[in-house]
Each structure stands twice: as C-alpha cells, then as structure tokens.
Jmol script that loads the backbone (N, CA, C; Angstrom):
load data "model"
ATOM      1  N   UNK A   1      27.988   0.054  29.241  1.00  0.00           N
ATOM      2  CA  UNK A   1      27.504  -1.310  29.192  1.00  0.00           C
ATOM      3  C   UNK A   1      25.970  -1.362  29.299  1.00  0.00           C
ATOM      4  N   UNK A   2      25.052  -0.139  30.135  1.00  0.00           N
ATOM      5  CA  UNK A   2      23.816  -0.368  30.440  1.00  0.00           C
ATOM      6  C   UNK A   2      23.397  -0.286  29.151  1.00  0.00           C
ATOM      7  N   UNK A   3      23.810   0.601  27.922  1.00  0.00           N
ATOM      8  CA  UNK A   3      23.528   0.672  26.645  1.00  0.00           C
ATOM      9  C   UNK A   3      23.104  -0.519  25.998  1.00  0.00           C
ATOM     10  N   UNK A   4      24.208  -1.540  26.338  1.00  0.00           N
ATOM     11  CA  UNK A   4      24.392  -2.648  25.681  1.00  0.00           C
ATOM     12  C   UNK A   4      23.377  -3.856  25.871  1.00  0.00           C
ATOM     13  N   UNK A   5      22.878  -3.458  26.894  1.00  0.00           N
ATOM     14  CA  UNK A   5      22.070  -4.143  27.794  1.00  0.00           C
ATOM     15  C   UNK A   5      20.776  -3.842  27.387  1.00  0.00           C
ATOM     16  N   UNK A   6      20.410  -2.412  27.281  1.00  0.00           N
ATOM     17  CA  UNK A   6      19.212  -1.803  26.717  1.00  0.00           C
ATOM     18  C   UNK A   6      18.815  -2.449  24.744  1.00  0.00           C
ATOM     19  N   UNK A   7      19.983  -2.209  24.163  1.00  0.00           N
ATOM     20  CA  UNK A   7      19.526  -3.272  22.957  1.00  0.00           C
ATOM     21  C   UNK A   7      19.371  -4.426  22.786  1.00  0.00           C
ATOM     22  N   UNK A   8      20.144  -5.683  23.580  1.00  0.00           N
ATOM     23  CA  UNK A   8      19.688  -6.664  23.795  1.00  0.00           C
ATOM     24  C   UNK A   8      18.303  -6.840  24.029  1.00  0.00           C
ATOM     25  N   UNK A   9      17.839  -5.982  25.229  1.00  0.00           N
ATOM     26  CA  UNK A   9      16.392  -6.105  25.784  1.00  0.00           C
ATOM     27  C   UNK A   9      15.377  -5.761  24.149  1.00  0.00           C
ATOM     28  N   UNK A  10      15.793  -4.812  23.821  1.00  0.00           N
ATOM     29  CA  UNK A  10      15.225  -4.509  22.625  1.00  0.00           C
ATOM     30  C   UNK A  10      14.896  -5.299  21.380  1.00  0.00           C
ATOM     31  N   UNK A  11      16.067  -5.804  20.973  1.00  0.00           N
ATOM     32  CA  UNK A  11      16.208  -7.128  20.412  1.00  0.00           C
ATOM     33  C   UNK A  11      15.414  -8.426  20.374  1.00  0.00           C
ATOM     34  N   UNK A  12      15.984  -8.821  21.965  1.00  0.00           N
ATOM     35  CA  UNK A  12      14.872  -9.495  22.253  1.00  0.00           C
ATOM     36  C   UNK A  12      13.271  -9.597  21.986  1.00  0.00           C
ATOM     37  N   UNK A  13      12.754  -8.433  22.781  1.00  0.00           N
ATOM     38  CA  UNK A  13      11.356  -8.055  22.512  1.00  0.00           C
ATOM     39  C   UNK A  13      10.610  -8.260  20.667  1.00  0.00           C
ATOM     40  N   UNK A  14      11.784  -7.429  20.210  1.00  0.00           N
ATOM     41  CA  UNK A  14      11.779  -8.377  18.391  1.00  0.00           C
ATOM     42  C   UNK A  14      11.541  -9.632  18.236  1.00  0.00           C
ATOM     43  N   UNK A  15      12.611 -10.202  18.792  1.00  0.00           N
ATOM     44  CA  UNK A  15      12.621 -11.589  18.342  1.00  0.00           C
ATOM     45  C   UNK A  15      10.791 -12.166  18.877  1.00  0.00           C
ATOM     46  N   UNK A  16      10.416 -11.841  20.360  1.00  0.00           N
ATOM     47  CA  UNK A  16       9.391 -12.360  20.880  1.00  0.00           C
ATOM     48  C   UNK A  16       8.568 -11.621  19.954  1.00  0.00           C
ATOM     49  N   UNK A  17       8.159 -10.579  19.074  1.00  0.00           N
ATOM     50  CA  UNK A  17       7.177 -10.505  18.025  1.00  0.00           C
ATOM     51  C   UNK A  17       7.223 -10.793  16.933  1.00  0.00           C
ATOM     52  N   UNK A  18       8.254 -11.341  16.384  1.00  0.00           N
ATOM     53  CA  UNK A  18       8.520 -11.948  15.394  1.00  0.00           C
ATOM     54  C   UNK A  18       7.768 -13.279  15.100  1.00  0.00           C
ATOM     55  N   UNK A  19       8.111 -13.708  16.362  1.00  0.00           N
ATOM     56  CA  UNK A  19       7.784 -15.561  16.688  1.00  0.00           C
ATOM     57  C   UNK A  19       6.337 -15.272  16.806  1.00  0.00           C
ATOM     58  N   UNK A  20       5.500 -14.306  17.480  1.00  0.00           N
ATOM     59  CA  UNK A  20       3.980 -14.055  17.359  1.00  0.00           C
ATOM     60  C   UNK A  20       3.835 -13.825  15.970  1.00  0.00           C
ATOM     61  N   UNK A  21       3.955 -13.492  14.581  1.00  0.00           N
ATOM     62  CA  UNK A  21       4.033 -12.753  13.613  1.00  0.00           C
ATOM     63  C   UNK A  21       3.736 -14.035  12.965  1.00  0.00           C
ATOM     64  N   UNK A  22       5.399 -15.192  13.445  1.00  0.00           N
ATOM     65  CA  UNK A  22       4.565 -16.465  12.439  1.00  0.00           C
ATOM     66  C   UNK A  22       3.717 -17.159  13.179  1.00  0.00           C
ATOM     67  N   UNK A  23       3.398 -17.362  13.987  1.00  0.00           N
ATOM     68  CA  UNK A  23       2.183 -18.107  14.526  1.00  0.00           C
ATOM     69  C   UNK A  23       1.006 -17.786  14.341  1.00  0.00           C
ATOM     70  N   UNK A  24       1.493 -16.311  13.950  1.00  0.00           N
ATOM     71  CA  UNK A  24      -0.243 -15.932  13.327  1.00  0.00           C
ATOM     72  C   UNK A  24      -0.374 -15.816  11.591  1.00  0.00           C
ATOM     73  N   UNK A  25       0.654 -16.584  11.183  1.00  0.00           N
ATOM     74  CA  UNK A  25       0.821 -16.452   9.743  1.00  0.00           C
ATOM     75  C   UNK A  25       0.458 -18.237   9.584  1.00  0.00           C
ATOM     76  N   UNK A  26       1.181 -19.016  10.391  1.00  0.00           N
ATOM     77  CA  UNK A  26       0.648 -20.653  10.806  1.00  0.00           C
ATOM     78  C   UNK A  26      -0.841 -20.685  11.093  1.00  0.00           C
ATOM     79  N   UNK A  27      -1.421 -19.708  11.781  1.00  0.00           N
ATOM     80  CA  UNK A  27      -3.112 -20.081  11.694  1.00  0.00           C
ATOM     81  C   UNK A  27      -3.094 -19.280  10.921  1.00  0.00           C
ATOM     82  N   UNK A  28      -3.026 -18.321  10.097  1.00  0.00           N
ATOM     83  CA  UNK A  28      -3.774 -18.197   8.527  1.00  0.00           C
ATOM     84  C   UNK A  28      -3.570 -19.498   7.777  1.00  0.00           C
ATOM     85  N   UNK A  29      -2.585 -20.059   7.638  1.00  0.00           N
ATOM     86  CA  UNK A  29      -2.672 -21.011   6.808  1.00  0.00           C
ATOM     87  C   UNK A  29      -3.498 -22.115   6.776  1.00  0.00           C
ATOM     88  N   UNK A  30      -3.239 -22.723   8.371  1.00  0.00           N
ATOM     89  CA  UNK A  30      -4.015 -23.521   8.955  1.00  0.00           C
ATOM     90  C   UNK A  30      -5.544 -23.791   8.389  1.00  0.00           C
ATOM     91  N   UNK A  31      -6.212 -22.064   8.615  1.00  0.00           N
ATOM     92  CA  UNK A  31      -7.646 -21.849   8.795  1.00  0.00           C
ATOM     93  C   UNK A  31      -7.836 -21.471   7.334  1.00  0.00           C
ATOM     94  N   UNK A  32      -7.184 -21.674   6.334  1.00  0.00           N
ATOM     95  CA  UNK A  32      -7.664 -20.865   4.978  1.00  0.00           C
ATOM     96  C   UNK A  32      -8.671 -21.857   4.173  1.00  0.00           C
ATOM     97  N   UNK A  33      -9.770 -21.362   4.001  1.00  0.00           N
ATOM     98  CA  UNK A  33     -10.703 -22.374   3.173  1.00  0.00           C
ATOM     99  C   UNK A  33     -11.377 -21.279   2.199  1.00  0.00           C
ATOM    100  N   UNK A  34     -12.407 -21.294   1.293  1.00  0.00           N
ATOM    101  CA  UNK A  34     -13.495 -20.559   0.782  1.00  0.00           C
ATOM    102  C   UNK A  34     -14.326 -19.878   1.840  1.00  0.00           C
ATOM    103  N   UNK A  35     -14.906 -20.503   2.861  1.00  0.00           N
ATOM    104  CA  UNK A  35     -15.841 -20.186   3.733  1.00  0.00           C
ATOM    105  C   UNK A  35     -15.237 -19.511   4.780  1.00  0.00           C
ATOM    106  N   UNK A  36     -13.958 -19.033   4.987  1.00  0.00           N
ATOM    107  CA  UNK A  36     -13.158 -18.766   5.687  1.00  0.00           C
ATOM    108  C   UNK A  36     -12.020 -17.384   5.341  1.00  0.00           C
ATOM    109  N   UNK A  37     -12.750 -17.708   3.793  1.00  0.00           N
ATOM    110  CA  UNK A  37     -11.703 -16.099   3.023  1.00  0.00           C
ATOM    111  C   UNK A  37     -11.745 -14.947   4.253  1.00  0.00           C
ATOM    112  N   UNK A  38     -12.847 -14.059   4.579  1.00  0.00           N
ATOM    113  CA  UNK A  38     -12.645 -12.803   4.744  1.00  0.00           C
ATOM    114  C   UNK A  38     -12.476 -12.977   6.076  1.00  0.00           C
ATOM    115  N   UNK A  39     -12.386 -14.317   7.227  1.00  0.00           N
ATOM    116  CA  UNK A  39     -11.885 -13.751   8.337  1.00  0.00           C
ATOM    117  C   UNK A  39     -10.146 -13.906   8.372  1.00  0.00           C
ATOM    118  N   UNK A  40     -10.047 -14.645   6.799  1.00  0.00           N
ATOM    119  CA  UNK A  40      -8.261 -14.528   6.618  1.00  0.00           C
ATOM    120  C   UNK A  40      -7.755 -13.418   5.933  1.00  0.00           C
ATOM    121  N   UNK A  41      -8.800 -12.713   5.728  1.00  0.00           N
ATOM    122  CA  UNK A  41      -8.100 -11.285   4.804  1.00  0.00           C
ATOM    123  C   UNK A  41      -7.925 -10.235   6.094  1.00  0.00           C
ATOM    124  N   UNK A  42      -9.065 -10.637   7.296  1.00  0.00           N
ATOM    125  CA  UNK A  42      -9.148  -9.860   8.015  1.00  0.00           C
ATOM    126  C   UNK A  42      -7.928  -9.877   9.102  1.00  0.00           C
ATOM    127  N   UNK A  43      -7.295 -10.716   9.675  1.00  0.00           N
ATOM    128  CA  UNK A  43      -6.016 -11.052   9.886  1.00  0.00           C
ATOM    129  C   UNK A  43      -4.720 -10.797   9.731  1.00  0.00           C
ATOM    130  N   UNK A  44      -4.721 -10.986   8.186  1.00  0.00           N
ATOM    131  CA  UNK A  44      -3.926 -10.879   7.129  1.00  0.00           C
ATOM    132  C   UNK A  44      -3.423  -9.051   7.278  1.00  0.00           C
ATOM    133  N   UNK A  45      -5.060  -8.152   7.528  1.00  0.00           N
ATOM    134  CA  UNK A  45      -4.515  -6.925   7.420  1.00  0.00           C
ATOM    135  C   UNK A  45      -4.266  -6.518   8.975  1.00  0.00           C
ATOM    136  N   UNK A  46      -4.743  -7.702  10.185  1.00  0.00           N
ATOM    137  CA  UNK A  46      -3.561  -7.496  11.653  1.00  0.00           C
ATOM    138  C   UNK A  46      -2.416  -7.289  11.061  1.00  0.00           C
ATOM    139  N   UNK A  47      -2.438  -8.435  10.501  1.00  0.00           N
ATOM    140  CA  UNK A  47      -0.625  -9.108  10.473  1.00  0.00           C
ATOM    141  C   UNK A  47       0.359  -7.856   9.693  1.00  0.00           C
ATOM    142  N   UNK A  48      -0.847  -7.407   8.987  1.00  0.00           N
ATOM    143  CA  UNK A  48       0.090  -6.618   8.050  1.00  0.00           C
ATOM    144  C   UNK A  48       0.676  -5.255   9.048  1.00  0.00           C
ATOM    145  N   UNK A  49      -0.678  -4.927   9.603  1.00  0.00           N
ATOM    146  CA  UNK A  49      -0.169  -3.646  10.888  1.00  0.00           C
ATOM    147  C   UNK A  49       0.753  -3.838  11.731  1.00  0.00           C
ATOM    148  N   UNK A  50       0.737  -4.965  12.335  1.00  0.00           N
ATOM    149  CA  UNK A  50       1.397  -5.499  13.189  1.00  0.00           C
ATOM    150  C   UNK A  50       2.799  -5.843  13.136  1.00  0.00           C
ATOM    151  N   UNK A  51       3.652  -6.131  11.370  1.00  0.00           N
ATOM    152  CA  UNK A  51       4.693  -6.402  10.938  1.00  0.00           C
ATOM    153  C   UNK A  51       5.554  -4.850  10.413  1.00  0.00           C
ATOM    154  N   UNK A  52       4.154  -4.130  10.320  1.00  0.00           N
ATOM    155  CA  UNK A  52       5.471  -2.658  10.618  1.00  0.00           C
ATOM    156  C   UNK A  52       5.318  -2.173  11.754  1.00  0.00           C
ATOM    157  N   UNK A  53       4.783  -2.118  12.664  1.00  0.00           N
ATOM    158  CA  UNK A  53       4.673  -2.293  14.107  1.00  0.00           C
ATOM    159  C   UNK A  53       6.575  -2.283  14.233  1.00  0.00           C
ATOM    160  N   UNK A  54       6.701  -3.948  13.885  1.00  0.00           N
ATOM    161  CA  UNK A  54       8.025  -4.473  14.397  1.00  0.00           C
ATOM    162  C   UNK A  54       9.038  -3.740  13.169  1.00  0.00           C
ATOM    163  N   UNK A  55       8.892  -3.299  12.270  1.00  0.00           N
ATOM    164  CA  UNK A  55       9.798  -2.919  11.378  1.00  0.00           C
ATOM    165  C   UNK A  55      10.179  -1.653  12.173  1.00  0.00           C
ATOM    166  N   UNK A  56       9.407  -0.850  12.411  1.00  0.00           N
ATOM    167  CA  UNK A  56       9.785   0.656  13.058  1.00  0.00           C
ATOM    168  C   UNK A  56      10.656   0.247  14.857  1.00  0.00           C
ATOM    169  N   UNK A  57      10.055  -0.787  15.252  1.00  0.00           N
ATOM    170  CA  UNK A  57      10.802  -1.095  16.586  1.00  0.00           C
ATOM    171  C   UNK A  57      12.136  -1.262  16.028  1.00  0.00           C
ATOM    172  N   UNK A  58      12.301  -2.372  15.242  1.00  0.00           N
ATOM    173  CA  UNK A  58      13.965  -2.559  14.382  1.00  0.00           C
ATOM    174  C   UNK A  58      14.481  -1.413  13.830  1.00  0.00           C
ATOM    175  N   UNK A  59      13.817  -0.889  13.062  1.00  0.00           N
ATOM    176  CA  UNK A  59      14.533   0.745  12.786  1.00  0.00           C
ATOM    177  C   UNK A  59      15.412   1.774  13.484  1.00  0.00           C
ATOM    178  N   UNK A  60      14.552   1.795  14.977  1.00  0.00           N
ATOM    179  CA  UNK A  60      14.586   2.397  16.240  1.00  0.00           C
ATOM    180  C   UNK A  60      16.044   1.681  16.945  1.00  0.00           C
ATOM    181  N   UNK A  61      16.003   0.479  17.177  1.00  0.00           N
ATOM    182  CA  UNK A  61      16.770  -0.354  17.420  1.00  0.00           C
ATOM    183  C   UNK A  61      18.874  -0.201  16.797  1.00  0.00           C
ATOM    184  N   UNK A  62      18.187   0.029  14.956  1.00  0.00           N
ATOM    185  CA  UNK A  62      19.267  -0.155  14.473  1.00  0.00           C
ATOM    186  C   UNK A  62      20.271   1.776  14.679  1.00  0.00           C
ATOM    187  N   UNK A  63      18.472   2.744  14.861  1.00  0.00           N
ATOM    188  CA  UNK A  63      19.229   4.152  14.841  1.00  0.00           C
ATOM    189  C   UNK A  63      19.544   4.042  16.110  1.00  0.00           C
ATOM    190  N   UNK A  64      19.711   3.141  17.462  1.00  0.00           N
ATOM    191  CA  UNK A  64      19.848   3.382  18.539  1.00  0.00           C
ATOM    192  C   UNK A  64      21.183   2.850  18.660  1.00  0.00           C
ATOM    193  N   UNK A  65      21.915   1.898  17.726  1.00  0.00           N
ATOM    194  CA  UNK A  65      23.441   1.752  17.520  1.00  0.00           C
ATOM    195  C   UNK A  65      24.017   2.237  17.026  1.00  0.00           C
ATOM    196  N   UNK A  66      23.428   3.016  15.749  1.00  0.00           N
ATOM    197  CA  UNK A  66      24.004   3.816  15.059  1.00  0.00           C
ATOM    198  C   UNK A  66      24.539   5.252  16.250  1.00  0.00           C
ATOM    199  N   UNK A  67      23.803   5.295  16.605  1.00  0.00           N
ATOM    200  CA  UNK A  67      24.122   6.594  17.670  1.00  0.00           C
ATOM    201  C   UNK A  67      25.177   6.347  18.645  1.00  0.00           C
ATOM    202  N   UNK A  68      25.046   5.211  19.398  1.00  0.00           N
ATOM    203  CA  UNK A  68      26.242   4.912  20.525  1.00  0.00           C
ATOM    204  C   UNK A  68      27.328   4.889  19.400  1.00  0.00           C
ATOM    205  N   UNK A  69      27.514   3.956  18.509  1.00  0.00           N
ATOM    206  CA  UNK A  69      28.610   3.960  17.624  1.00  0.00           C
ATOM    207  C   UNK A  69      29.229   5.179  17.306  1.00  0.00           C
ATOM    208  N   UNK A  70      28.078   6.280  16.662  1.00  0.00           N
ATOM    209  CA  UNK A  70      28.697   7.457  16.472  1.00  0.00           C
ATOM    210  C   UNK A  70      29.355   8.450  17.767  1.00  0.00           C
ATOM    211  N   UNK A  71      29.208   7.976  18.800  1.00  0.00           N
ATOM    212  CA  UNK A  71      29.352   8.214  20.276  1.00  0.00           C
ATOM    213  C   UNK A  71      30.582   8.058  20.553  1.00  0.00           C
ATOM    214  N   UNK A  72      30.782   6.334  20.275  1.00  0.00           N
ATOM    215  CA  UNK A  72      31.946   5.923  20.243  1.00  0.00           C
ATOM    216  C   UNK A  72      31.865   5.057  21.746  1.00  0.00           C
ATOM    217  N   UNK A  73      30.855   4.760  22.207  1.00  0.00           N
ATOM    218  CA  UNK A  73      30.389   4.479  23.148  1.00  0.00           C
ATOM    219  C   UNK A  73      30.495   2.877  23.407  1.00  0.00           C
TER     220      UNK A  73
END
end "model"
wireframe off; spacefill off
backbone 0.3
color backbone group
C-alpha cells in the first residue's frame, strides 16, 4: 500500500507543475506585445525546459507502475 501512496504523492506533485506550467503560459499571453517579444521568447524557452522537466517526472511515474505491476504488487 506504501507503494500506492508513493505514486499518488508523485502524481500529485505533477498535477501541482502542471497548474504552474499554465500560469506561466497565461502570463505569456497576457504580456505578449511587439515591445515585449524577446522577454516572451525568453520564457517561452523556461517553459519549454520546464515542461520536460515534468514529462520525465511522468515517465518515471508511469515506469514506477509498470514495475509494481510487473511485481504483481
């Protein structure tokens, strides 16, 4: 069960960077003008680091069920 408990937590933590991910995709939009391009490109390439950031946490996540499953756990 502590297993079970450990992906939830995991999960979770996703979900809470996810929800940062669009809020910082809501102020790009927000802030996008001409005079404003390159501190939205500059962002843009956070956001971009930052969204496989969370892809490899989910990865991790999904090989970490895959394993109990194969466990049988």
């Amino acid at each position: 069960m502590e297993n079970y408990y450990k992906i939830m937590s995991d999960i979770l933590t996703t979900e809470y960077q996810i929800r940062a991910a669009v809020y910082i995709l809501e102020t790009l939009e927000a802030a996008y003008s001409e005079e404003t391009q390159q501190e939205v490109k500059s962002l843009a390439a956070v956001l971009k680091g930052y969204l496989k950031a969370v892809e490899s946490d989910i990865n991790a996540i999904i090989h970490y069920i895959d394993t109990l499953t194969a466990e049988g756990k």
